[in-house]
C-alpha positions in Angstrom: 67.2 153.5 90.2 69.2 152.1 92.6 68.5 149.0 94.7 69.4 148.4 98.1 69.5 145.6 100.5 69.1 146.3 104.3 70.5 144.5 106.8 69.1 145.5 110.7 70.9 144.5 113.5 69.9 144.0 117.0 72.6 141.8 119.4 74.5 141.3 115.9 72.2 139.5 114.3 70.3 139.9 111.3 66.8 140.9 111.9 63.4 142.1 110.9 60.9 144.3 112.5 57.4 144.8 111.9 56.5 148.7 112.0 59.0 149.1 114.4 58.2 147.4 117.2 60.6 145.1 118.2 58.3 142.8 120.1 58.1 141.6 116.5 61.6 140.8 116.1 62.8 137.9 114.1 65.9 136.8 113.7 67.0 135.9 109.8 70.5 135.1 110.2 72.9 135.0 112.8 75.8 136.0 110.8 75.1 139.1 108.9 78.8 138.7 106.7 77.2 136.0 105.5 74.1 138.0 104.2 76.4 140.7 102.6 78.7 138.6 100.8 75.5 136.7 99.3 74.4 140.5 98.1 77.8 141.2 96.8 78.1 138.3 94.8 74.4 138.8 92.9 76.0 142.0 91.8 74.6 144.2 94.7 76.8 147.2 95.0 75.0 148.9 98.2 74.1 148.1 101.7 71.7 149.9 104.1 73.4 148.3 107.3 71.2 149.7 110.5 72.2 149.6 114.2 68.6 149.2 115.7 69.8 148.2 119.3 71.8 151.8 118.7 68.5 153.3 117.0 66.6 153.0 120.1 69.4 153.2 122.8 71.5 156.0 121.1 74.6 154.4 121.6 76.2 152.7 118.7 76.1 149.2 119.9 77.2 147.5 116.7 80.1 148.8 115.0 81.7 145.0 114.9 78.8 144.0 112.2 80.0 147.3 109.9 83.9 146.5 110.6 83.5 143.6 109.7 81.5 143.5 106.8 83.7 146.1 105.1 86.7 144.2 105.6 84.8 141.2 103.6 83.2 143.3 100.8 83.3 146.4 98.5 80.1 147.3 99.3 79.2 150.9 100.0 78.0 150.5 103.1 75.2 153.3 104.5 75.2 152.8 108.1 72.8 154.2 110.9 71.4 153.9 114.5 72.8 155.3 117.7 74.7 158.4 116.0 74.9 161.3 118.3 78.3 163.2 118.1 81.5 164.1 116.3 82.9 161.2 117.5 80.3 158.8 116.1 80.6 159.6 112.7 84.4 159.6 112.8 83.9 156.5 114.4 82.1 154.7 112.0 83.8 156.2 108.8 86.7 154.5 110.2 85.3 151.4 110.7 84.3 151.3 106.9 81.3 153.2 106.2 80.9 155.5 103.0 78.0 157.3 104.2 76.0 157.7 107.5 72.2 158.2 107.9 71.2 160.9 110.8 67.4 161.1 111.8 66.4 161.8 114.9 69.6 164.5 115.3 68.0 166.2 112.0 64.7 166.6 113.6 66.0 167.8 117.9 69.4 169.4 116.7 68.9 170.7 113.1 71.9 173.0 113.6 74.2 169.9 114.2 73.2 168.0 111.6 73.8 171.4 109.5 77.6 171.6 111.4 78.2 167.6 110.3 76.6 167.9 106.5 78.8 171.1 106.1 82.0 169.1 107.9 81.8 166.0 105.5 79.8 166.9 102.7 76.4 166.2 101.1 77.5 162.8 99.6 78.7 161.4 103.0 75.7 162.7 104.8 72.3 161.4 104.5 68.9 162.7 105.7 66.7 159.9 107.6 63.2 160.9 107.3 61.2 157.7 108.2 57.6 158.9 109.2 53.8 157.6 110.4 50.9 158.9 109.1 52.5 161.9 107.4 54.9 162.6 111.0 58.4 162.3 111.2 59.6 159.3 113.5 62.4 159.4 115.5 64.9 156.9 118.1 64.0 153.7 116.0 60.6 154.7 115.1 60.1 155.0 119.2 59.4 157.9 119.2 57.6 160.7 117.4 58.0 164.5 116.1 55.6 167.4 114.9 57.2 167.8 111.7 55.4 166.7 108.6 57.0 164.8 105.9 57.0 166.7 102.9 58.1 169.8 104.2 60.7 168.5 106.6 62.4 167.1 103.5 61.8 170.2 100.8 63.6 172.4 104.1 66.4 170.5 104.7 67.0 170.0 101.1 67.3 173.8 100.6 69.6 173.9 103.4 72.0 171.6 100.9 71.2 167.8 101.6 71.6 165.8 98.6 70.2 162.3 100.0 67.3 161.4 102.1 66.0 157.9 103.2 62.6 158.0 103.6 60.1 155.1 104.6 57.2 155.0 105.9 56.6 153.3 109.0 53.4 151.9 108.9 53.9 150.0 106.1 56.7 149.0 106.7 57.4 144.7 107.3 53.8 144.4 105.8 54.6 144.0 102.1 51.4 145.9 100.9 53.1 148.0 98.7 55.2 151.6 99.5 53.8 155.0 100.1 54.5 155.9 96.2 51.7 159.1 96.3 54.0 160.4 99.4 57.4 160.1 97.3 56.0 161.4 94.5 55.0 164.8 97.1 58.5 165.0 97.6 60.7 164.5 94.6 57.5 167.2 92.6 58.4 169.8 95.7 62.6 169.4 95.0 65.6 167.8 93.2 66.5 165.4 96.3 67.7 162.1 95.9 64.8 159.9 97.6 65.8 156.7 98.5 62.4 154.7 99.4 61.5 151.9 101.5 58.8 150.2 103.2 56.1 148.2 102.1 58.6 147.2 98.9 57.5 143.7 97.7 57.3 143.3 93.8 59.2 144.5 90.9 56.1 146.7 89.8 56.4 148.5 93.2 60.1 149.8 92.0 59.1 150.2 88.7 56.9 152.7 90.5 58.9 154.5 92.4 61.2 154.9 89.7 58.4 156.4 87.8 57.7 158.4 91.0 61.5 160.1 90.8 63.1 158.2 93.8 66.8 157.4 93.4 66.5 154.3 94.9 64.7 152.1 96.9 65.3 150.0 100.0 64.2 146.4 100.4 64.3 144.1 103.8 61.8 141.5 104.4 60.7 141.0 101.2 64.0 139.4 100.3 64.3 137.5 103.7 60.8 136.4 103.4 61.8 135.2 99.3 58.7 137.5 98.1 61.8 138.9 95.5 65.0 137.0 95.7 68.4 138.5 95.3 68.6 137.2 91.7 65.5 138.5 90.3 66.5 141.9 92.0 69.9 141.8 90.2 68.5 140.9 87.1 66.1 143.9 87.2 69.2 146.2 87.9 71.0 144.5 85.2 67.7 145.4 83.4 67.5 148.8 84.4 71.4 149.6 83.3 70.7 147.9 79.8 68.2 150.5 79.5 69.9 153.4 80.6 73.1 152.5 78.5 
């Protein structure tokens, strides 16, 4: 299972939210390079790199962080927030980014997200499917949809998605432990790669959701908060591949 780091942005900084709201935000680092080149060299390989300030205006506002970052590292960098046309995406590839996340598109404007997965592939494309009390969020978590969780994922992966980040809000920032009965709903009702986060705060947790099927998992404030440190995280991957090899 694959672990990665997120990095949220807001006025290009490095930041943390609690459930969303961003009257909650604290700042962890001014310099996210900095963050990512500490990731990189504990063996990380992938970055979940998230524009929030783009999240909730829908206007990429921090394409500098992801330019810059992939100019520094080899990271495969997953970026998302504020992506709303053609021009976005071809924006951000450009800029460095091996795949995009798209969210609240998937859930108002199914048939573009169809036209974009179709246009630059499954691999390249990733569903966001962040949700509250079984509901699909949307716009940074501002905002909220009728669809349900387990069924907006099992649709869209018979429609040909591959990927789909998935984390529930409402745990999210509290480090009580992911929604593992949820991702285990998802991976039993298709083959999707389910990346999971929220809630992530102990090596038991991932052991979990590996045994739930996810892919990977996503972790934020436990690391910036030193609940797991980078190095213990890199020695459980290191773990993890001795046992697979």
């Amino acid at each position: 299972m694959r672990i990665i780091i997120a990095i949220d942005i807001i006025d290009g900084k490095c930041v943390r939210l609690t459930q969303g709201d961003f009257s909650s935000l604290r700042v962890y680092n001014e310099n996210p390079v900095d963050v990512a080149r500490e990731m990189e060299a504990n063996g990380f390989k992938y970055l979940h790199l998230v524009d929030l300030d783009g999240a909730r205006t829908r206007k990429i506002r921090n394409i500098k962080v992801l330019e810059s970052i992939s100019a520094v590292t080899s990271l495969g960098i997953d970026f998302s927030g504020g992506l709303t046309s053609g021009n976005d995406l071809r924006s951000v590839f450009s800029a460095g980014a091996a795949q995009v996340t798209i969210g609240t598109t998937a859930v108002f404007n199914p048939g573009l997200f169809i036209d974009w997965l179709n246009e630059y592939g499954n691999d390249r494309i990733i569903l966001g499917a962040d949700f509250r009390d079984r509901k699909v969020v949307t716009r940074g978590w501002t905002g909220s949809s009728s669809e349900e969780i387990v069924s907006f994922v099992t649709g869209y992966y018979h429609q040909g998605v591959k990927y789909c980040i998935c984390t529930d809000a409402g745990k999210d920032g509290l480090m009580t432990g992911p929604s593992t009965e949820i991702y285990r709903e998802i991976t039993g009702s298709s083959n999707i790669k389910l990346i999971a986060g929220g809630g992530i705060t102990s090596t038991d947790d991932l052991d979990e959701l590996k045994a739930a099927g996810c892919d990977g998992a996503i972790i934020g404030k436990a690391v910036y908060e030193k609940k797991l440190s980078l190095k213990e995280l890199s020695y459980y991957v290191e773990k993890e591949n001795n046992t697979v090899s």
